[in-house]
PQR file with spaces between the fields and no chain letter, atoms N, CA, C, O and H, PARSE charges and radii, in Angstrom:
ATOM       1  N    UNK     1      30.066   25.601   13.826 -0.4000 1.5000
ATOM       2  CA   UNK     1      29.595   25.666   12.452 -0.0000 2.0000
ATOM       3  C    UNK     1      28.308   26.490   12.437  0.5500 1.7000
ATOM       4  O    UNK     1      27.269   26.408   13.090 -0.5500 1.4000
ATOM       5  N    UNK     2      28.681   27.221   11.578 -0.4000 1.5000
ATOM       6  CA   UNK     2      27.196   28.360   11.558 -0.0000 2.0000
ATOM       7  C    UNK     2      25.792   27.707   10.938  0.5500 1.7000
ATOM       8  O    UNK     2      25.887   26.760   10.157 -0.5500 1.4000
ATOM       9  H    UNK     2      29.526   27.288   11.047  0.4000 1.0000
ATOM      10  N    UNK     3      24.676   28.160   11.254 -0.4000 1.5000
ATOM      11  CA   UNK     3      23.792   27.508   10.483 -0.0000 2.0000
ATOM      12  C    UNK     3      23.380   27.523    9.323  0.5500 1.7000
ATOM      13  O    UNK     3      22.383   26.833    9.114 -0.5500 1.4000
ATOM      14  H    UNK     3      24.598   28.929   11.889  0.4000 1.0000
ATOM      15  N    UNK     4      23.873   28.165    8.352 -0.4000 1.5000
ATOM      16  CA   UNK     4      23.817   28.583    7.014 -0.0000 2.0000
ATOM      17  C    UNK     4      25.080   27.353    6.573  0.5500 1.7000
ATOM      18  O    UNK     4      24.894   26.359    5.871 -0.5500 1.4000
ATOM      19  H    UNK     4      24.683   28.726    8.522  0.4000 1.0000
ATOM      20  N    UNK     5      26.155   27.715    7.119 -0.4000 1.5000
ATOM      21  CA   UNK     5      27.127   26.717    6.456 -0.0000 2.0000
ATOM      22  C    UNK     5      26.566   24.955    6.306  0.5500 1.7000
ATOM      23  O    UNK     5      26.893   24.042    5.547 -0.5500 1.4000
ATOM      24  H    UNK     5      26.306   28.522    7.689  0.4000 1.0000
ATOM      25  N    UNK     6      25.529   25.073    7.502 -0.4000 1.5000
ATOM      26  CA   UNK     6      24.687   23.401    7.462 -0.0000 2.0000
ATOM      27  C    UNK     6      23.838   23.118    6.671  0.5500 1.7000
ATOM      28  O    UNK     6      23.386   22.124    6.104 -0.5500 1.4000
ATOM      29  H    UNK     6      25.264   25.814    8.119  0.4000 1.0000
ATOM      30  N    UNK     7      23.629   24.616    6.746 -0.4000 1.5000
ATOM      31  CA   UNK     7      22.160   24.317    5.128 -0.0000 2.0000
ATOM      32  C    UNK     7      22.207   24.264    4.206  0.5500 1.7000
ATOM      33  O    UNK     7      21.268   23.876    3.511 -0.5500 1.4000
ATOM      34  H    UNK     7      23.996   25.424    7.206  0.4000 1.0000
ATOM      35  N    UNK     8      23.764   24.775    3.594 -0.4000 1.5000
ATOM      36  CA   UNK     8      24.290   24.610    2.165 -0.0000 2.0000
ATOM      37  C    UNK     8      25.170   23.199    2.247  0.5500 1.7000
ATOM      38  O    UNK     8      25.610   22.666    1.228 -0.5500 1.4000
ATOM      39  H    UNK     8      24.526   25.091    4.159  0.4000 1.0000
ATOM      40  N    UNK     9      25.369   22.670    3.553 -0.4000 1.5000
ATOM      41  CA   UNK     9      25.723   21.318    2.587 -0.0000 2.0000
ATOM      42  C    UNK     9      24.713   20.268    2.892  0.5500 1.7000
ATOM      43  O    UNK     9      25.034   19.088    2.746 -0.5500 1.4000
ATOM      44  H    UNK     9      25.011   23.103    4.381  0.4000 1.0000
ATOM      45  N    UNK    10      23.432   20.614    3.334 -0.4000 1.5000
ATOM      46  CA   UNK    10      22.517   19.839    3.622 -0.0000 2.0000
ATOM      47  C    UNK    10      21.861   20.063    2.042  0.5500 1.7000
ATOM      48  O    UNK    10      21.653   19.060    1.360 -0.5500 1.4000
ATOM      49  H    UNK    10      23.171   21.572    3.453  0.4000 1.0000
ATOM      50  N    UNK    11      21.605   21.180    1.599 -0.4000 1.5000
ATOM      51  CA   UNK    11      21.090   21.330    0.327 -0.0000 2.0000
ATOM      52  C    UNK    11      22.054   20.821   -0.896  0.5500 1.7000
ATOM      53  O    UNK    11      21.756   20.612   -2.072 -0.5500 1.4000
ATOM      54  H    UNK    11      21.773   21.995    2.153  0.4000 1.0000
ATOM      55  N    UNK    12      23.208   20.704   -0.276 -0.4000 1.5000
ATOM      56  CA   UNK    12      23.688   20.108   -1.425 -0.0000 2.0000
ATOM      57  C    UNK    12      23.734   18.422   -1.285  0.5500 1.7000
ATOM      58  O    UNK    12      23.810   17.705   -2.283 -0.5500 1.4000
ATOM      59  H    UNK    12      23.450   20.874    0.679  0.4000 1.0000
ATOM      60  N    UNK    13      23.676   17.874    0.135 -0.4000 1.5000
ATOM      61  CA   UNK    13      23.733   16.349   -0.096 -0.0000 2.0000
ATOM      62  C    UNK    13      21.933   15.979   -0.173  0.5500 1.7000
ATOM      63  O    UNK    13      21.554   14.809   -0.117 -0.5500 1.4000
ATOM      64  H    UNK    13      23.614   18.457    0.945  0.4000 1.0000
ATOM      65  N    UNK    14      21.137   16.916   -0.280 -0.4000 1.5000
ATOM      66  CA   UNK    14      19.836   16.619   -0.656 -0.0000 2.0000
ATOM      67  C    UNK    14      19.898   16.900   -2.305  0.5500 1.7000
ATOM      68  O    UNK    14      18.994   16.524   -3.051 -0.5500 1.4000
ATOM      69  H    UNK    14      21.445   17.866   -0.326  0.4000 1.0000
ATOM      70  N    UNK    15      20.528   17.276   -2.552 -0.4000 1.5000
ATOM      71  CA   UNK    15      20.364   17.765   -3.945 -0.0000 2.0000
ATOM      72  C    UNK    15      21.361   16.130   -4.864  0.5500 1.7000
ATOM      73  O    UNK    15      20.992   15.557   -5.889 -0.5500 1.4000
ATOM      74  H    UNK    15      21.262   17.581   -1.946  0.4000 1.0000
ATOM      75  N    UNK    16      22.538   15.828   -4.062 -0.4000 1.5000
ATOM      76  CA   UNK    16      23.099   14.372   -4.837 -0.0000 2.0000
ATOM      77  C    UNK    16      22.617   13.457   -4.814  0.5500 1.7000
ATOM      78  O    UNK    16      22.744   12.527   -5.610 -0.5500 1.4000
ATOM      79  H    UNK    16      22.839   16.293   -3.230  0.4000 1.0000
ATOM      80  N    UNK    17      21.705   13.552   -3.538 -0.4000 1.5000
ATOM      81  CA   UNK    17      20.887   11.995   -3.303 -0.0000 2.0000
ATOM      82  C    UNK    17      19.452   12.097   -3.982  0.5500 1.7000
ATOM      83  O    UNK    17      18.803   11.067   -4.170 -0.5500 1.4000
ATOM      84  H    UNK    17      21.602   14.308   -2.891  0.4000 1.0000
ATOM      85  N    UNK    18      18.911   13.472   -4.387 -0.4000 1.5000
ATOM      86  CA   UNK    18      17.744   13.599   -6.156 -0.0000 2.0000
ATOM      87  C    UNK    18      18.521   12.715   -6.774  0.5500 1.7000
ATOM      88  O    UNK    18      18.199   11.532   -6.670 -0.5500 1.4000
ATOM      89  H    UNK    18      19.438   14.308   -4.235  0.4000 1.0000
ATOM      90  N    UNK    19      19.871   13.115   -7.657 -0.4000 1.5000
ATOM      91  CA   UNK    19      20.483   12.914   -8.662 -0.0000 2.0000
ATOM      92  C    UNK    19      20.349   11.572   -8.761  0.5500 1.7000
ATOM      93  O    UNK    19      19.753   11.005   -9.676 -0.5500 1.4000
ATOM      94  H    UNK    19      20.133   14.076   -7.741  0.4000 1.0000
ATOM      95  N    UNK    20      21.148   10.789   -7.395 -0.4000 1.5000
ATOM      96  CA   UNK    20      21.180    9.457   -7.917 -0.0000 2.0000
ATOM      97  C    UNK    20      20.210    8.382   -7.937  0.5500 1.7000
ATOM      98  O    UNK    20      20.304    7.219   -8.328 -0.5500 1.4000
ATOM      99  H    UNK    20      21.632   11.250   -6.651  0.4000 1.0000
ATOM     100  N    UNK    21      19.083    9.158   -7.333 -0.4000 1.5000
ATOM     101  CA   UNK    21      17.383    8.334   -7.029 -0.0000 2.0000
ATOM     102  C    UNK    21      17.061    8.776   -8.328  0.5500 1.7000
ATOM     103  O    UNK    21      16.322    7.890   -8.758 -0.5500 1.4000
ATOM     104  H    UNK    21      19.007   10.103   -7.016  0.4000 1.0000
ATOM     105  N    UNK    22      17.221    9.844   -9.413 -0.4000 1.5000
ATOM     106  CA   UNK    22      16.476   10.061  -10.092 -0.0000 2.0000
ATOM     107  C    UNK    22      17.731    8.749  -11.218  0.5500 1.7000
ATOM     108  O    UNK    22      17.189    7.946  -11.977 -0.5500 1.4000
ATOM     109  H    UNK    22      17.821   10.564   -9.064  0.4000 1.0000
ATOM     110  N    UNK    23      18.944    8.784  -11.122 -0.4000 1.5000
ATOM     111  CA   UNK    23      19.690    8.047  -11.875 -0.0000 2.0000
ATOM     112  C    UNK    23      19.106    6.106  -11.994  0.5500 1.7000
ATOM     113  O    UNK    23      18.841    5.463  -13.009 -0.5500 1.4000
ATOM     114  H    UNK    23      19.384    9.436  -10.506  0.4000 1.0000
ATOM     115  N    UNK    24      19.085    5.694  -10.634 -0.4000 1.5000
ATOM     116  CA   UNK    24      18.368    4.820  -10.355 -0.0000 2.0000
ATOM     117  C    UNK    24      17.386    4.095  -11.322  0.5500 1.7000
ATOM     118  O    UNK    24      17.536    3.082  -12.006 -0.5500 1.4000
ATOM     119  H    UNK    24      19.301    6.216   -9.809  0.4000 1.0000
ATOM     120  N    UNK    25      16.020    5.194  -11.109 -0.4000 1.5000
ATOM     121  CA   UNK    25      15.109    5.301  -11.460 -0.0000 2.0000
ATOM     122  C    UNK    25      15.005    5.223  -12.914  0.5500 1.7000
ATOM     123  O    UNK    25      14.212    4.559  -13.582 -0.5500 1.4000
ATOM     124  H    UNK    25      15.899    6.017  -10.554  0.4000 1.0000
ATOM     125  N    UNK    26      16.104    6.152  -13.362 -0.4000 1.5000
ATOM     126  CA   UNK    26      16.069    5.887  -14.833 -0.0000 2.0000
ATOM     127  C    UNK    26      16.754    4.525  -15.645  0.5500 1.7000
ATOM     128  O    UNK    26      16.436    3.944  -16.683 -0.5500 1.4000
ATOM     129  H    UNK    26      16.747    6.691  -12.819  0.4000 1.0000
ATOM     130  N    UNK    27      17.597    4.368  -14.875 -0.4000 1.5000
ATOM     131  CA   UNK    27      18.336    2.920  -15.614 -0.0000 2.0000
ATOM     132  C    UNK    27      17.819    1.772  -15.107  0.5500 1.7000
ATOM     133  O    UNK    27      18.547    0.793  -15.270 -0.5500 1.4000
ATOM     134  H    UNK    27      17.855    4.840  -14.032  0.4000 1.0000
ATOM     135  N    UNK    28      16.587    1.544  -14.432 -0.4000 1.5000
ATOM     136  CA   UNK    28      15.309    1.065  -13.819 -0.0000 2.0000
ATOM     137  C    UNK    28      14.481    0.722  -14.949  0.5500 1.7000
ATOM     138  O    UNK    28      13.884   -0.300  -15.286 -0.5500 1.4000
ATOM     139  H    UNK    28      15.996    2.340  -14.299  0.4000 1.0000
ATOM     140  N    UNK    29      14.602    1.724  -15.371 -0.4000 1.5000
ATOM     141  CA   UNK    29      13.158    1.671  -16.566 -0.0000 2.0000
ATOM     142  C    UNK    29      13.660    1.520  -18.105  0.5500 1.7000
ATOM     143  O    UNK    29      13.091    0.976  -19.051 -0.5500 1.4000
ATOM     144  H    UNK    29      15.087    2.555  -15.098  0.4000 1.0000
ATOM     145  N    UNK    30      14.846    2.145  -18.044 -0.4000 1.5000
ATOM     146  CA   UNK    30      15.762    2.126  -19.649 -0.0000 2.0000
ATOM     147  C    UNK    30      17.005    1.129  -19.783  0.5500 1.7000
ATOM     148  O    UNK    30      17.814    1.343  -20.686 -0.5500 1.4000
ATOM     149  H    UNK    30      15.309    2.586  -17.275  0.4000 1.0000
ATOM     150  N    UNK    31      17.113    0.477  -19.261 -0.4000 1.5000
ATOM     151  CA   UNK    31      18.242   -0.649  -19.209 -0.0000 2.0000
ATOM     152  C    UNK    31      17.205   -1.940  -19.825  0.5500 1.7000
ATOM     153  O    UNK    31      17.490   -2.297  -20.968 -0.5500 1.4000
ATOM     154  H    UNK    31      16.455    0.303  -18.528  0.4000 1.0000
ATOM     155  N    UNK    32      16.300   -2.494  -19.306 -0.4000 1.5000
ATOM     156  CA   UNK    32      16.132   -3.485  -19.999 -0.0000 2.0000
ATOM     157  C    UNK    32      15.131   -3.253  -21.363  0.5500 1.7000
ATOM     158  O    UNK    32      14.707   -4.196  -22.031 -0.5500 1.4000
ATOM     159  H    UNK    32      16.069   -2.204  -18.377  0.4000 1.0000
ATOM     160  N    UNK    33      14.858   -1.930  -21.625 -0.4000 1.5000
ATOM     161  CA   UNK    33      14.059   -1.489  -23.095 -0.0000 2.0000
ATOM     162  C    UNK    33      15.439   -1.485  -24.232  0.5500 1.7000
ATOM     163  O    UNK    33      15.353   -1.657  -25.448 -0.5500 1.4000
ATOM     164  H    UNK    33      15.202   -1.164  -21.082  0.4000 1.0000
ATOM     165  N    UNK    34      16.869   -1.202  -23.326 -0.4000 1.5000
ATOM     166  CA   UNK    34      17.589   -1.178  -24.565 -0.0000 2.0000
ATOM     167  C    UNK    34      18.320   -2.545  -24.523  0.5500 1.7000
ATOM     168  O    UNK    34      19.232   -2.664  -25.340 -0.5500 1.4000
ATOM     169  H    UNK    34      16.938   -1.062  -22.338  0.4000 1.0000
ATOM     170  N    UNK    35      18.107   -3.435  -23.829 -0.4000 1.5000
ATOM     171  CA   UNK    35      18.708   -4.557  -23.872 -0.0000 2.0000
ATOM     172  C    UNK    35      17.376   -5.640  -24.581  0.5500 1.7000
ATOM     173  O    UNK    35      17.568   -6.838  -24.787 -0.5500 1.4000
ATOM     174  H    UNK    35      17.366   -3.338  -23.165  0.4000 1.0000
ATOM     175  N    UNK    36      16.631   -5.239  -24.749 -0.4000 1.5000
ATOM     176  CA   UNK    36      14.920   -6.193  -25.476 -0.0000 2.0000
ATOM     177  C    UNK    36      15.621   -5.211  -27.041  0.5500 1.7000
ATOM     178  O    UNK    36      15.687   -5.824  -28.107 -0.5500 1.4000
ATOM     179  H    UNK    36      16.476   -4.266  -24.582  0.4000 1.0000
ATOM     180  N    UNK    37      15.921   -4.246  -26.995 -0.4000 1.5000
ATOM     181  CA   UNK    37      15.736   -3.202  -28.206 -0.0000 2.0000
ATOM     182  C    UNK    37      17.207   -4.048  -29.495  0.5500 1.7000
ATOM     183  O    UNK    37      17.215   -4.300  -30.700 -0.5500 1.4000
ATOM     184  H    UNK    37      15.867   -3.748  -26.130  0.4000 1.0000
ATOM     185  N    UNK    38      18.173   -4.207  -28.422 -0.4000 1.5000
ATOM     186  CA   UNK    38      19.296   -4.325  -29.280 -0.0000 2.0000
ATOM     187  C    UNK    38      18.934   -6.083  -29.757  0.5500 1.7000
ATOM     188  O    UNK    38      19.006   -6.460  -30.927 -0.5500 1.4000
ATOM     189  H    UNK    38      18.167   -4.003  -27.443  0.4000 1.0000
ATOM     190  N    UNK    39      18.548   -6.997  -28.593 -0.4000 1.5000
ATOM     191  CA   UNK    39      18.321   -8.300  -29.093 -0.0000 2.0000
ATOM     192  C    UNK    39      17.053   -8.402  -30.521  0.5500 1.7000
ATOM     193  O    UNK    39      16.868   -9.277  -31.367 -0.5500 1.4000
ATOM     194  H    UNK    39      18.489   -6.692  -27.643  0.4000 1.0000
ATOM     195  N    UNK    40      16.301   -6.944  -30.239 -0.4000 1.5000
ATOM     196  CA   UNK    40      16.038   -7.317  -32.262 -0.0000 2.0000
ATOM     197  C    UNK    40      16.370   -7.360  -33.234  0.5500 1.7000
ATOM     198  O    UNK    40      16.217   -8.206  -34.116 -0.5500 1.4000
ATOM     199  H    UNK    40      16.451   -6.233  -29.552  0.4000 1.0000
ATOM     200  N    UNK    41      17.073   -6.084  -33.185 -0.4000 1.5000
ATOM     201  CA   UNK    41      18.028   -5.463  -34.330 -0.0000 2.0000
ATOM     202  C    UNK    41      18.766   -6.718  -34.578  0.5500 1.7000
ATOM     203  O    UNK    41      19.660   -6.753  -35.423 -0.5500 1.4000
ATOM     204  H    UNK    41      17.197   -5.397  -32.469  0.4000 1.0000
């Protein structure tokens, strides 16, 4: 395996594991604002 072919799927499984830390992160912080949000309404 050439070393370019390692770095594009290293950049790409660095790039899914942003996605789902940043996914995380967000339904972390916005899951229980819309679950306080809907029990007012």
């Amino acid at each position: 395996m050439s070393m370019e072919r390692m770095w594009d799927m290293t950049s790409t499984i660095s790039a899914i594991a942003g996605l789902f830390v940043s996914a995380i992160l967000v339904a972390r912080f916005y899951v229980p604002y819309t679950i306080k949000r809907s029990q007012r309404s």
